[in-house]
Backbone as JSON, one array per atom type, in Angstrom:
{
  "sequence": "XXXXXXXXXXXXXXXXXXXXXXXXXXXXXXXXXXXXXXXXXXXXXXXXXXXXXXXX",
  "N": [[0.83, -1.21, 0.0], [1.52, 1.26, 0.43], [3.9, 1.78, -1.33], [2.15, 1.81, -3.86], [0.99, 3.74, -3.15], [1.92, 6.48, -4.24], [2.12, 6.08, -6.95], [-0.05, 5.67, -7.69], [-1.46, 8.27, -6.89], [-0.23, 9.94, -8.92], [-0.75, 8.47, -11.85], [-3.42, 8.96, -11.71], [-3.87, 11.19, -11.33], [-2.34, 12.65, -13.72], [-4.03, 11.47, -15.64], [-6.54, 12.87, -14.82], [-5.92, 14.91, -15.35], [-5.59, 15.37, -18.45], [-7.95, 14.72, -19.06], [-9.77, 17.16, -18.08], [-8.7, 18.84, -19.3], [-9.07, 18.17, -22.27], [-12.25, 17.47, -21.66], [-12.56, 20.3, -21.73], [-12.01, 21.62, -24.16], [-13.83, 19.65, -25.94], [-16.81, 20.31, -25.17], [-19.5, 18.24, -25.38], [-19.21, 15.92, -24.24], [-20.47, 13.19, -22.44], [-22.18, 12.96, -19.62], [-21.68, 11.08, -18.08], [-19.15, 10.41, -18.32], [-17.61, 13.14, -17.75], [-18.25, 12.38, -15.08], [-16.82, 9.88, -13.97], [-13.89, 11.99, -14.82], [-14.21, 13.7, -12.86], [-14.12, 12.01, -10.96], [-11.46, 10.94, -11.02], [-10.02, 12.78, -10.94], [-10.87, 13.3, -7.42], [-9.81, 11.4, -6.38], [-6.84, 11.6, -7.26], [-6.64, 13.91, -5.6], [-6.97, 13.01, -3.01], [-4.94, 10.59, -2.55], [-2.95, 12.48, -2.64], [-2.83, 14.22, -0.25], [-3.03, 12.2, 1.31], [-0.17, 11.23, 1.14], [1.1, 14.04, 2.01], [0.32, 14.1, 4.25], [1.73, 12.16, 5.9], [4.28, 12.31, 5.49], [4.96, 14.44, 7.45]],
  "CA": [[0.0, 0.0, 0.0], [2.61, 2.24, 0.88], [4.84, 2.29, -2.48], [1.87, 1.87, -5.1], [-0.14, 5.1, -3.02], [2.23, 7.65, -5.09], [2.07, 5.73, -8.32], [-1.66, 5.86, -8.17], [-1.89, 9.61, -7.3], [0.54, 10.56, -10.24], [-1.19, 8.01, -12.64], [-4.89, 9.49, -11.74], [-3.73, 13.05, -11.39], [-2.28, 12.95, -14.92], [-5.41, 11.24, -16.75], [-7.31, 13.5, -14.96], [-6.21, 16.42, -16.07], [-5.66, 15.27, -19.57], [-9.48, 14.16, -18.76], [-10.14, 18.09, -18.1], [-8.39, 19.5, -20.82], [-10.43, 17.4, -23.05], [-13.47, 18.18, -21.36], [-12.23, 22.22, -21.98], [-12.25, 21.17, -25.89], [-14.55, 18.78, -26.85], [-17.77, 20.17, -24.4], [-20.1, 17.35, -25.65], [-18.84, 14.81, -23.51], [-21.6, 12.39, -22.02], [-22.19, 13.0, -17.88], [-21.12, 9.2, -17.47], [-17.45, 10.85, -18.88], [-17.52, 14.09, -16.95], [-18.38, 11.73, -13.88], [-15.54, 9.49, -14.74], [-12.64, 12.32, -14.99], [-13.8, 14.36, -11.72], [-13.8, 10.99, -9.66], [-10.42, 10.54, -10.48], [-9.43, 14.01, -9.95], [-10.83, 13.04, -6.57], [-9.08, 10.31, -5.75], [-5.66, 11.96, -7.09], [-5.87, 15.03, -4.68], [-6.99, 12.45, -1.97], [-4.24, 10.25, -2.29], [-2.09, 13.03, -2.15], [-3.53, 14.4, 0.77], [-2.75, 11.23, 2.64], [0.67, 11.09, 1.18], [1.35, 15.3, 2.8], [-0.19, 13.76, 5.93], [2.43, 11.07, 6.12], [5.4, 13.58, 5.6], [5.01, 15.28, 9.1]],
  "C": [[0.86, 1.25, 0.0], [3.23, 2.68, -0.45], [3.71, 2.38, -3.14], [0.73, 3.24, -4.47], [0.52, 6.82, -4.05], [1.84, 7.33, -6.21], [0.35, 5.99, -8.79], [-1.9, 6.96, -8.06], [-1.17, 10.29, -8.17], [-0.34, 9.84, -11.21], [-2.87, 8.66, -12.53], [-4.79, 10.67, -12.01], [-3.64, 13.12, -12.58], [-3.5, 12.55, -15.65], [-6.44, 12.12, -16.25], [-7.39, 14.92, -15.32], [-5.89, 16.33, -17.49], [-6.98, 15.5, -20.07], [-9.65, 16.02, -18.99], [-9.5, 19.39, -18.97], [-9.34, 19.34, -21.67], [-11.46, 17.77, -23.0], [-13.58, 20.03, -21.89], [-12.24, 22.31, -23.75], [-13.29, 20.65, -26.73], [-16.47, 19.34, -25.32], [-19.18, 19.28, -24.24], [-20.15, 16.52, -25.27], [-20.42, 14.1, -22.73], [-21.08, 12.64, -20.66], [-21.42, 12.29, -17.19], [-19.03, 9.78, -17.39], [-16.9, 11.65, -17.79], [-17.23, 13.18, -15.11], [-17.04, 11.17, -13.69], [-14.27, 10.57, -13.87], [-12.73, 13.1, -13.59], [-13.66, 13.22, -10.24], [-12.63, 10.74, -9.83], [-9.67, 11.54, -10.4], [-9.2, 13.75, -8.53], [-10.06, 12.38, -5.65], [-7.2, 10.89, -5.82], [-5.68, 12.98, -5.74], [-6.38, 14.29, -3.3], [-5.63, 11.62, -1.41], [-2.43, 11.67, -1.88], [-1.97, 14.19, -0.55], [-2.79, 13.54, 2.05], [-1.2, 10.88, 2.38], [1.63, 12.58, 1.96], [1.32, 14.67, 4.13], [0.62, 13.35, 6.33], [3.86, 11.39, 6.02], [5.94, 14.02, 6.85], [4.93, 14.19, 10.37]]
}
């Protein structure tokens, strides 16, 4: 848990802001999509969250 908690908030963070680029381009996107790219926004600035926490 420990080593793959960065890899997963770098690997989510980046698709999700590729994800919201995209979205900033193409505004047609289906809800299901939108839903999609801000849950793994979520999850990136969570995991990094708990990786700050774990710093101090």
């Amino acid at each position: 848990m420990k080593k793959s908690l960065p890899l997963t908030a770098m690997i989510t963070g980046f698709v999700s802001f590729v994800g919201i680029i995209y979205m900033m381009l193409h505004p047609e996107l289906p809800s299901v999509l939108v839903f999609i790219i801000y849950g793994l926004a979520t999850c990136a600035g969570l995991c990094g969250l708990l990786l700050m926490g774990k710093k101090k």
